[in-house]
C-alpha positions in Angstrom: 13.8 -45.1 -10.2 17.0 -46.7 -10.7 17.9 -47.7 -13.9 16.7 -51.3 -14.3 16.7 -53.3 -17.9 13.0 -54.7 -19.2 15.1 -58.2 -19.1 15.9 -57.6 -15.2 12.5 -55.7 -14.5 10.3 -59.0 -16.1 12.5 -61.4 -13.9 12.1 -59.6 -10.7 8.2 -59.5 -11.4 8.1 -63.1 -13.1 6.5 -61.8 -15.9 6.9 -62.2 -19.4 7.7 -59.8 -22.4 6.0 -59.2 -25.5 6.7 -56.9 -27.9 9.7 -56.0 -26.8 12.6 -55.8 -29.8 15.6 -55.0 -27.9 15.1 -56.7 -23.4 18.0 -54.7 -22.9 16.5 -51.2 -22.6 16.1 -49.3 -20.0 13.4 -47.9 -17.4 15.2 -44.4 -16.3 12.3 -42.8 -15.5 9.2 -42.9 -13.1 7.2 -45.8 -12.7 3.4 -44.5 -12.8 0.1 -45.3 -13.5 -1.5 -42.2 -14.6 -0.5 -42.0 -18.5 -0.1 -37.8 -17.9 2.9 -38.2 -16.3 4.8 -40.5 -18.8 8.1 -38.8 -20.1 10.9 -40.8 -22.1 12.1 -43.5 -20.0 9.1 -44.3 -17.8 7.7 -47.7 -16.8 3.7 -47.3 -17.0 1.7 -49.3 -15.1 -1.7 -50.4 -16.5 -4.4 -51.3 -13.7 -7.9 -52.1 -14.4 -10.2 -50.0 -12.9 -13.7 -49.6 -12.6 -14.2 -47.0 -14.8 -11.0 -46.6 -16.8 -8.8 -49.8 -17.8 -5.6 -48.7 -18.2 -4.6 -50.9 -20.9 -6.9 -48.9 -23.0 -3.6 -45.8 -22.6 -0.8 -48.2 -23.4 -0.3 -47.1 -27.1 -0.3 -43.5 -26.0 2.2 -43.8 -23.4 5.0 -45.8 -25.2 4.2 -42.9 -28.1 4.9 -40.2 -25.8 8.2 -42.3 -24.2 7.5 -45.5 -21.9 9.9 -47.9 -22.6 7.4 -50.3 -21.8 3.5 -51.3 -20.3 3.4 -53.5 -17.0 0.6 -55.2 -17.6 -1.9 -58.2 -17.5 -2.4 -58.7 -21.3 -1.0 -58.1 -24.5 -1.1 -54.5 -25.2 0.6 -54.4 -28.8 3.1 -52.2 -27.4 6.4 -53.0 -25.3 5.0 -54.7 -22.4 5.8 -57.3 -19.5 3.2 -59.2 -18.5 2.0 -60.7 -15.2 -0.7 -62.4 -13.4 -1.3 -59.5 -10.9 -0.2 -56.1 -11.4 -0.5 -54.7 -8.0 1.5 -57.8 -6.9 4.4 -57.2 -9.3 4.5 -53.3 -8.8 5.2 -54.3 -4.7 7.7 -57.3 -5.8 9.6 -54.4 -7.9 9.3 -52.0 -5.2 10.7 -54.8 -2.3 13.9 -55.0 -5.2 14.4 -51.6 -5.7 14.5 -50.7 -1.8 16.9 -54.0 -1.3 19.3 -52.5 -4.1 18.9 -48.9 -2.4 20.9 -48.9 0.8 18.8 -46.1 2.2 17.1 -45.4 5.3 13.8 -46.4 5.3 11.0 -44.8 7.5 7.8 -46.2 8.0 5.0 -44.3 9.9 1.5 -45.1 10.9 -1.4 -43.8 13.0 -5.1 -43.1 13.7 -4.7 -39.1 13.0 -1.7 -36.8 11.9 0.4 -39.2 9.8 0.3 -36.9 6.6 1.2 -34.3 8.7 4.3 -35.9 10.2 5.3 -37.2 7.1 6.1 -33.9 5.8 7.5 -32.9 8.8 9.9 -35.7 8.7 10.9 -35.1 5.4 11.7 -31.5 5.5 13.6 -32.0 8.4 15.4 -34.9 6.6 16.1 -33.1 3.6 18.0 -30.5 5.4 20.4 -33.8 6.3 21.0 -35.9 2.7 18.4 -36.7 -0.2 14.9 -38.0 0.7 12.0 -39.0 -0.8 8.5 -38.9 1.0 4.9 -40.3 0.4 2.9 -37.5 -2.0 -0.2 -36.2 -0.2 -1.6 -39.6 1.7 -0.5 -42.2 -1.3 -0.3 -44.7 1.6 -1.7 -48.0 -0.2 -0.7 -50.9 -1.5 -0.2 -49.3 -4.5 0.7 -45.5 -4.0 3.6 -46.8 -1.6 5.3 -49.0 -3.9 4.8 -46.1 -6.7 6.7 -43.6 -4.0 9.5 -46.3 -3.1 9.8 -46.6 -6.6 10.4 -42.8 -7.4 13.7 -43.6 -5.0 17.3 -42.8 -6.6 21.0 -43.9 -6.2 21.3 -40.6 -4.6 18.5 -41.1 -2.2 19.3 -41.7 1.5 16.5 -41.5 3.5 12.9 -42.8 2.4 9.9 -41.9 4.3 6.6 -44.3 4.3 3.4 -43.0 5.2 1.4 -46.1 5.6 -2.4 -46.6 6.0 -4.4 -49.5 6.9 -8.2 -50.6 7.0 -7.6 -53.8 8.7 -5.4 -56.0 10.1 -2.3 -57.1 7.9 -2.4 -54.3 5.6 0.4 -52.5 7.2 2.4 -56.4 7.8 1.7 -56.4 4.1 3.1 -52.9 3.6 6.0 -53.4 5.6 6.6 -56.7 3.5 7.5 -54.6 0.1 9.4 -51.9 2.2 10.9 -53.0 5.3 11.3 -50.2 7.2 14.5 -49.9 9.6 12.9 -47.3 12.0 9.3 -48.0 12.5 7.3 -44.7 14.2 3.6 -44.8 15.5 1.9 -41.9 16.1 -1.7 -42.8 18.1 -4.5 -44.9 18.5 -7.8 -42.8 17.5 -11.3 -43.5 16.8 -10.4 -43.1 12.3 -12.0 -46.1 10.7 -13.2 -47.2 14.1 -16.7 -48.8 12.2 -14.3 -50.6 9.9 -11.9 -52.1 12.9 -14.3 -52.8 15.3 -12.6 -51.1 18.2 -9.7 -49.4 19.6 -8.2 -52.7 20.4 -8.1 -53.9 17.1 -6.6 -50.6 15.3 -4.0 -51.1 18.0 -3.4 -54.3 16.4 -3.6 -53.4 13.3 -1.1 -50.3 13.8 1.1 -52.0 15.8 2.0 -54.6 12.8 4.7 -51.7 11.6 6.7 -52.5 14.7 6.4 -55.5 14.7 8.3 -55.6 10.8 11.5 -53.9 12.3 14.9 -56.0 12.6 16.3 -56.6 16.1 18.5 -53.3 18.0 21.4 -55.0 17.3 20.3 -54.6 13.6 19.7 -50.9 14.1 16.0 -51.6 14.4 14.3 -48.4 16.4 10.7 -48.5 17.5 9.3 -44.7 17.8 6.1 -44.7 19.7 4.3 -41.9 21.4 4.2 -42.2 25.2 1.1 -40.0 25.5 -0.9 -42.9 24.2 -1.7 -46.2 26.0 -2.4 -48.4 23.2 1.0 -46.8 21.6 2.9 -47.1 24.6 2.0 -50.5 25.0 3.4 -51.7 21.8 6.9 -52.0 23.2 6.5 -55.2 24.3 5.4 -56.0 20.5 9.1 -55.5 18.9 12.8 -56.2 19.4 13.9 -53.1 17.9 15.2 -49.8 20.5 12.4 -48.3 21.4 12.4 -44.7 21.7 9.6 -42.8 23.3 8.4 -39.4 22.4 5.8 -36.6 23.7 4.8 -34.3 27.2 5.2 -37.5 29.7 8.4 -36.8 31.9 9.8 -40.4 30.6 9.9 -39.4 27.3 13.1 -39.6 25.1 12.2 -36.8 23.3 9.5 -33.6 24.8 8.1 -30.8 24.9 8.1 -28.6 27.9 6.2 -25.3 28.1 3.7 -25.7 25.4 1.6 -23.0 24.4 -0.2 -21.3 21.4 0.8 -17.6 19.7 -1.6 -15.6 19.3 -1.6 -16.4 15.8 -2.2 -20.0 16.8 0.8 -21.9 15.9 2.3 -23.7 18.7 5.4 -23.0 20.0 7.5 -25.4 23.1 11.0 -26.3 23.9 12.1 -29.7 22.7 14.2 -31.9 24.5 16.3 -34.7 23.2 19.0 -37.0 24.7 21.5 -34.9 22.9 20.2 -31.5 23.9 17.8 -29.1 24.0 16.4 -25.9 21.8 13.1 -23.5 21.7 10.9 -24.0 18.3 8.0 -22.0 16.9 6.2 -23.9 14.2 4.7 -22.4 10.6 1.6 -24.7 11.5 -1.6 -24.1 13.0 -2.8 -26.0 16.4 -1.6 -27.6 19.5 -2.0 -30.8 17.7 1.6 -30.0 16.2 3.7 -30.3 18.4 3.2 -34.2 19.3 3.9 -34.5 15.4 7.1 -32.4 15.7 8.2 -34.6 18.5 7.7 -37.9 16.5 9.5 -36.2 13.6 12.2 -34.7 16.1 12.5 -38.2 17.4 13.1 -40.2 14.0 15.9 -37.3 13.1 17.8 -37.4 16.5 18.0 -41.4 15.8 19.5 -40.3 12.4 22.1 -38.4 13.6 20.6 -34.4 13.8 21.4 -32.2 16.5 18.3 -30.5 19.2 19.3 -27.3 17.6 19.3 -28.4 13.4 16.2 -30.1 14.3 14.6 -26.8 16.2 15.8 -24.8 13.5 14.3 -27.3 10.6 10.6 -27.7 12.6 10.2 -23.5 13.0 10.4 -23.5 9.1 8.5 -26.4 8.1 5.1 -25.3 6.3 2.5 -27.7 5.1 3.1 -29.4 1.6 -0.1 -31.5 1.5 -3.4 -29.4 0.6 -6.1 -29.2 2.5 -5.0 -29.5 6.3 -5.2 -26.5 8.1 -4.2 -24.2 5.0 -4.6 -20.8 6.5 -5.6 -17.7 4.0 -6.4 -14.7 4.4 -9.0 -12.5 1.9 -8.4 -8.9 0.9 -11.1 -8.1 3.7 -9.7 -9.4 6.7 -11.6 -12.9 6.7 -9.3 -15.5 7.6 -10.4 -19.0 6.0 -9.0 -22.2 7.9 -9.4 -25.0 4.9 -8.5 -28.7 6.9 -11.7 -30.2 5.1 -9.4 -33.4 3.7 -10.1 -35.3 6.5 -11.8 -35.8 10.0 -12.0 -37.9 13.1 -13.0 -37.0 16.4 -9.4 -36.3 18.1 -8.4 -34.0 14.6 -11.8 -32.2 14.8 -11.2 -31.3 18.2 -7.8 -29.9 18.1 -8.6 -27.9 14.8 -11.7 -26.5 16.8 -9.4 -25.8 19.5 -6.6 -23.9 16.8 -9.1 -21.8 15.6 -10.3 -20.6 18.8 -6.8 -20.0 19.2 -6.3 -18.2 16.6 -9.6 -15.9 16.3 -8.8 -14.4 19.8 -10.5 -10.9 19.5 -12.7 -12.1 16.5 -16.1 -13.9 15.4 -14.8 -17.6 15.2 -16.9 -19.8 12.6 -16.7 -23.6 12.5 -18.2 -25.1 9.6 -18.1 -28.4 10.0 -19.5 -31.5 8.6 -19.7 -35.4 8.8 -17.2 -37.6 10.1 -17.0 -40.8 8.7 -16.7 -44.3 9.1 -17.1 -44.0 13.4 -19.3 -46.7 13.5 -21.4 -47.4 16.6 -20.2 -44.1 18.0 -20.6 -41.9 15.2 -24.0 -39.6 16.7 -22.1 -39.6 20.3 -19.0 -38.4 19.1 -20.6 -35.8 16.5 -22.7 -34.4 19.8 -19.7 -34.2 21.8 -18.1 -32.1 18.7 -21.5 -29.6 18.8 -20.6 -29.7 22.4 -16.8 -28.8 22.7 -17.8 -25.9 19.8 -20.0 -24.5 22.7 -17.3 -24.9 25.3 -14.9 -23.3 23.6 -16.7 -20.3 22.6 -16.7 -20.6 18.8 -18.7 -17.8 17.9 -20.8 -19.6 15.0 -21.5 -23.4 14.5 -22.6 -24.6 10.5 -23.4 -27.9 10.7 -23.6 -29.2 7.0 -25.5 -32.4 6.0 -27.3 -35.1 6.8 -28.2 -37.0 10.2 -24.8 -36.6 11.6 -24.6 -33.4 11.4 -27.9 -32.3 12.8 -26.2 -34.5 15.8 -23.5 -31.7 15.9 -26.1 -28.8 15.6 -28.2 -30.8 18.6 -25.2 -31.3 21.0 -24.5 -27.7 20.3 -27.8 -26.4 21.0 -28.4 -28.8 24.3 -24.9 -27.4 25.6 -26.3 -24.1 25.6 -26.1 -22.7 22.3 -29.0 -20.4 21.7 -30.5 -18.2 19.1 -28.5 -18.1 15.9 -25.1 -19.3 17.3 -25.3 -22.6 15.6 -27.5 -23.9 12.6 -28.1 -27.0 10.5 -28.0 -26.5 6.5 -28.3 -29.2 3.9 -25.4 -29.0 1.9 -22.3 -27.2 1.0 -23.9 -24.6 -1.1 -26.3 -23.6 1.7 -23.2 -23.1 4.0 -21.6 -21.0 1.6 -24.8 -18.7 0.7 -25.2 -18.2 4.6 -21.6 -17.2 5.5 -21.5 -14.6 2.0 -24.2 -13.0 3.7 -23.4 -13.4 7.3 -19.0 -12.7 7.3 -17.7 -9.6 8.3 -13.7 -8.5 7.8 -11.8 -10.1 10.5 -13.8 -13.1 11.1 -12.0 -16.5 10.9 -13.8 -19.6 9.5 -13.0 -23.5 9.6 -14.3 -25.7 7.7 -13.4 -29.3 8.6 -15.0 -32.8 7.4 -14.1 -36.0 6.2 -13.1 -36.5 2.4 -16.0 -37.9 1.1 -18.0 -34.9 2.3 -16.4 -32.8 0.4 -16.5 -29.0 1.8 -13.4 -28.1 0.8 -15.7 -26.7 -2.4 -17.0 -24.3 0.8 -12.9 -22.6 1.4 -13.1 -22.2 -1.9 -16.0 -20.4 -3.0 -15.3 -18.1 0.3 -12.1 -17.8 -1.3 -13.3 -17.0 -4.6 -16.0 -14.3 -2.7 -13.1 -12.2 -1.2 -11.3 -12.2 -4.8 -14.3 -11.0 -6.5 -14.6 -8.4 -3.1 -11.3 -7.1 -4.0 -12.0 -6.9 -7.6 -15.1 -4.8 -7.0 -13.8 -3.1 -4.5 -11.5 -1.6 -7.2 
């Protein structure tokens, strides 16, 4: 963070000090809230959770360095007080961002935003400083945390943000107005929580909403594959700059396809120019996120050709989405368990068909949450697309939903033992120790709370041990 005095920090949060011998000191370090990464300098921010209470760490922290506690009681220690913590972390963020004089980039969507957030920011990078959303931090409080990491020396500062209803993202957008504003798609994510399409459109569409006027240097980035996207044009004042495959497109691909290894390759065209990229990544899926990251860095100033070059080396710094390794025996495991949705469980199924050409394909697969009214549909039309596609083995894992991936396998036309229902993770793994051969490739894709990435991993585990034995 930039340096700020306890004096200036309490006045920007309206809180009061206590404990504090000398206001003038200064916060030079992080701001966090997880007392393991306090070092000398930091500003540690004590919520109150369910389980833990923060407050409970504050002597600990200012022992190992904190120049203070932001908190909602007297801690005995350096602190400033508030009312609300989560309300004075944002109000500190909104002053930090206002001193910065960066960019900011604020990005949103139903599927892929983690994704293109680290695309964005590598390609950034390559341009002047920038800091990025960690992993999917995307909240009310893990954005203010990232805007917070921001230095003097930053430049550009990229903002994943999530929502779960309408106004979080106007509320996100409130402690870090964005200047270019960049929505990805309108998916069926959270679709139980919103209600419908319609209203995640709303929702989503609150981002561009936030963004100052062209004349300001306001720019809309919005995907014109997607109705509901496309449509939010009329919803701002800032430039609007369209990305994806349509012809009208600002920014496209032309002459899309797959490697054999999977990773998607396509010539990208911007106003500016044109330049062929082959991408580190695995899936088709890609390359609408390398567009929207391609379009944000041609609006700040990067050449067709420094972006080309800076999207073929992009790899994937968030775990858990489509990590691709491959054991001592030739398996190939496919770990994108830290999320699903219907459009992301499709494309993976589609990258790993892909990518096992010539090989025994395995997609182990379970629940997809929070769909809502059309959760047992769209988990039959995933059983079905598996079937389609030719995937060579379908593990369902779970409960009701799915056994509603098994069934809309097994009424497409799967037969025998080319797709089965077990219970739970450790069933999935005790079936595929027994059943994998050298050179098969396995997916394993669910949402979060599921939890198979435990599965990648104890496959992973089984070829180590392989190797060791084989020794």
């Amino acid at each position: 963070m930039i340096a700020l005095s306890l004096a200036e920090i309490a006045a920007v949060v309206g809180g009061q000090t206590y404990d504090i011998p000398d206001p003038s000191v200064q916060v030079t370090g992080p701001v966090v809230r997880d007392s393991r990464e306090v070092v000398p300098g930091s500003l540690f921010v004590a919520f109150r959770g369910e389980r833990v209470d923060g407050h409970d760490f504050a002597p600990a922290v200012v022992a190992a360095g904190a120049a203070a506690v932001l908190a909602s009681r007297p801690v005995g220690v350096p602190a400033i007080v508030v009312e609300d913590v989560q309300t004075a972390l944002g109000a500190l963020a909104r002053h930090v961002v206002t001193k910065l004089g960066a960019t900011l980039v604020g990005l949103t969507g139903s599927a892929g935003k983690t994704s293109t957030k680290d695309l964005i920011a590598q390609v950034l990078q390559r341009k002047a400083p920038t800091v990025f959303t960690p992993g999917s931090l995307n909240n009310e409080i893990g954005l203010p945390l990232t805007a917070l990491s921001a230095t003097e020396e930053t430049k550009f500062l990229v903002l994943e943000m999530g929502a779960r209803g309408i106004g979080h993202i106007r509320y996100l957008t409130e402690l870090t107005p964005p200047r270019i504003g960049l929505v990805l798609n309108v998916g069926s994510a959270h679709i139980g929580e919103f209600g419908g399409r319609e209203q995640i459109a709303q929702a989503k569409g609150e981002l561009v909403e936030s963004l100052p006027s062209a004349a300001e240097g306001g720019v809309a980035v919005l995907n014109a594959d997607d109705p509901y996207v496309r449509a939010m044009a009329s919803r701002t004042k800032a430039k609007v700059v369209l990305f994806g495959e349509a012809d009208e497109a600002d920014v496209r691909a032309e002459n899309v396809r797959l490697t054999d290894s999977g990773q998607p390759a396509f010539r990208l065209h911007t106003p500016s120019g044109a330049s062929d990229v082959t991408m580190r990544l695995y899936g088709e899926h890609h390359v609408s996120n390398a567009l929207a990251a391609a379009a944000v860095a041609h609006e700040l100033g990067m050449s067709a050709e420094e972006i080309a070059t800076a999207l073929s080396e992009a790899g994937s710094l968030s775990r858990w989405r489509m990590e691709v390794t491959e054991r001592p025996d030739g398996v190939t495991i496919v770990n994108d368990a830290y999320n699903a949705n219907p459009e992301s469980m499709k494309a993976a199924l589609r990258a790993l068909v892909a990518m096992g050409k010539g090989r025994r394909t395995w997609a182990v697969l379970g629940k997809m949450a929070e769909l809502g009214d059309e959760a047992l549909a769209e988990h039959d039309a995933v059983g079905r697309l598996a079937v389609r596609l030719n995937v060579s083995k379908l593990v369902a894992v779970g409960g009701r939903e799915a056994a509603w991936l098994q069934l809309g396998a097994y009424n497409e036309g799967s037969w025998g033992e080319e797709s089965v229902h077990v219970s739970d993770a450790q069933a999935a793994v005790d079936l595929l120790r027994s059943e994998l051969r050298p050179g098969d490739v396995v997916l394993v894709k669910a949402s979060r709370s599921v939890g198979l990435e435990s599965v990648a991993q104890a496959l992973l585990e089984t070829g180590a041990e392989g190797e060791v034995a084989a020794r």
